[in-house]
C-alpha positions as CSV (number, residue, x, y, z in Angstrom):
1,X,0.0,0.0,0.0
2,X,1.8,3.2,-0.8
3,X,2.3,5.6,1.5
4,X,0.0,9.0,1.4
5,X,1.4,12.2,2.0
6,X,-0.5,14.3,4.6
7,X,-1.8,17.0,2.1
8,X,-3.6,13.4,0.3
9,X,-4.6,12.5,3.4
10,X,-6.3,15.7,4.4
11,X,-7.6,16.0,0.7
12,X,-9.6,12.1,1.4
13,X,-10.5,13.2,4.7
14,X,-12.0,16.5,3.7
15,X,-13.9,15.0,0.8
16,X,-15.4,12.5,2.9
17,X,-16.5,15.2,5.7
18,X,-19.5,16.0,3.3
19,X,-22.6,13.2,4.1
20,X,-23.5,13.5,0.3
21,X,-20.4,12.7,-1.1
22,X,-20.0,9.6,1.7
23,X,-23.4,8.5,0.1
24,X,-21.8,8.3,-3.4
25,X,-19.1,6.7,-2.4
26,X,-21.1,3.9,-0.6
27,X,-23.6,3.8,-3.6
28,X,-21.3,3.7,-6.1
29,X,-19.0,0.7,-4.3
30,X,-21.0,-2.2,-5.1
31,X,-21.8,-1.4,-8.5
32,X,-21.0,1.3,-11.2
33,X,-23.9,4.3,-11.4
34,X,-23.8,7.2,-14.2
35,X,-24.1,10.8,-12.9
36,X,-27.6,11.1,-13.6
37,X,-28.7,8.0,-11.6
38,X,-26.6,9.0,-8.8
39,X,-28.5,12.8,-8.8
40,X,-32.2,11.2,-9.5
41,X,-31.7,10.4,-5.6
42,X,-30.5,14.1,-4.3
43,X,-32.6,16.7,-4.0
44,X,-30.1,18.8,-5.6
45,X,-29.0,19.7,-9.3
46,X,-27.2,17.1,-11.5
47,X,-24.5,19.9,-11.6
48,X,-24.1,19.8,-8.1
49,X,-24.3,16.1,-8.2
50,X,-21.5,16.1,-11.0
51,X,-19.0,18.4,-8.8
52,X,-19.5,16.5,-5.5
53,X,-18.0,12.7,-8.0
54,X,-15.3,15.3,-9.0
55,X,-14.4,16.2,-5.8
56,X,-14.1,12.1,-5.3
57,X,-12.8,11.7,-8.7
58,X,-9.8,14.4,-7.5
59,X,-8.8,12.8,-4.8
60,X,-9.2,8.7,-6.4
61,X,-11.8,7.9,-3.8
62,X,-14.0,7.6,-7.4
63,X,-13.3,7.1,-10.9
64,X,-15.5,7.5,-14.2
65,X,-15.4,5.8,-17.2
66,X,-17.3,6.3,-20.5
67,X,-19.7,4.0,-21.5
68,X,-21.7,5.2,-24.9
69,X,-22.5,8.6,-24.0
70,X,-22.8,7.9,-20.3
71,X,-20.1,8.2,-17.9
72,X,-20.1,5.6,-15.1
73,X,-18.3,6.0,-11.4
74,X,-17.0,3.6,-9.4
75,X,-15.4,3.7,-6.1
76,X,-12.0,3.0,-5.9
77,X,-10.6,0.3,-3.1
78,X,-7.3,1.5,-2.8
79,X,-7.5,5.4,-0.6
80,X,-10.5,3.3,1.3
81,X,-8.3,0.6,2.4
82,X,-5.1,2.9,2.8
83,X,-7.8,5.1,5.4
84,X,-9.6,1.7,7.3
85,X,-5.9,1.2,7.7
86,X,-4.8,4.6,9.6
87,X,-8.1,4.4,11.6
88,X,-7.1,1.2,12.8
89,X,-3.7,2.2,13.3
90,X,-5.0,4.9,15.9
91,X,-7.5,2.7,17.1
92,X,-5.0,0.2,18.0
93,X,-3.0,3.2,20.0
94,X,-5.4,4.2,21.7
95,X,-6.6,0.4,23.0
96,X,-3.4,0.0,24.1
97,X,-3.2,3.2,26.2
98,X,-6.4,2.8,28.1
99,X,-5.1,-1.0,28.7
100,X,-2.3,-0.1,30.0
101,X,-4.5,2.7,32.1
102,X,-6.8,-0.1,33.3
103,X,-4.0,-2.2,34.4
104,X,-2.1,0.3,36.3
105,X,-6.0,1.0,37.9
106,X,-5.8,-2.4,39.3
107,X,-2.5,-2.4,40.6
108,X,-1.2,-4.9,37.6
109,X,2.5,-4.4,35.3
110,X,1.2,-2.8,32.4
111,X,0.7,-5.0,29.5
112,X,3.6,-5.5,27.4
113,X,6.2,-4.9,30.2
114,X,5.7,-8.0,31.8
115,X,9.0,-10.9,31.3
């Protein structure tokens, strides 16, 4: 998995702070959908629509391909797994330090320090 810089990171982050374009991205992960089947669903315009995939498409959380005269997005696995990864990075982190808060609680070695 190759390693994202933190303006990438920020950039997938930021694009998937908005609900609507969190919605595409789940929608359009199972199977392909064309712009226009994507904004029959959103009470908004299909312009609006179109620049919410592009902010995805920008930042390869989606990516559109022609087919006849309509273009079809698809999520992309790749930034998906390489976030599930940092979230479970700091997850882990974090387990670890209230462990190690429980144990000193109850008077034990904190894990990991024990022989």
């Amino acid at each position: 998995m190759k390693a994202l810089l933190d303006d990438e990171v920020d950039a997938l982050f930021q694009a998937l702070a908005d609900r609507t374009r969190r919605d595409i991205v789940r929608r359009v992960a199972g199977e392909g959908l064309s712009v226009s089947d994507l904004a029959a669903d959103y009470d908004m315009s299909f312009a609006a629509v179109q620049k919410h995939v592009a902010v995805l498409e920008r930042v390869g959380l989606v990516t559109k391909r022609r087919v006849g005269r309509r273009q079809i997005a698809h999520a992309e696995v790749g930034p998906l797994r390489t976030i599930t990864s940092m979230l479970t990075e700091l997850e882990d982190h974090w387990v670890e330090r209230v462990q190690r808060i429980d144990d000193l609680l109850a008077g034990d070695e904190p894990a990991g320090s024990r022989d």
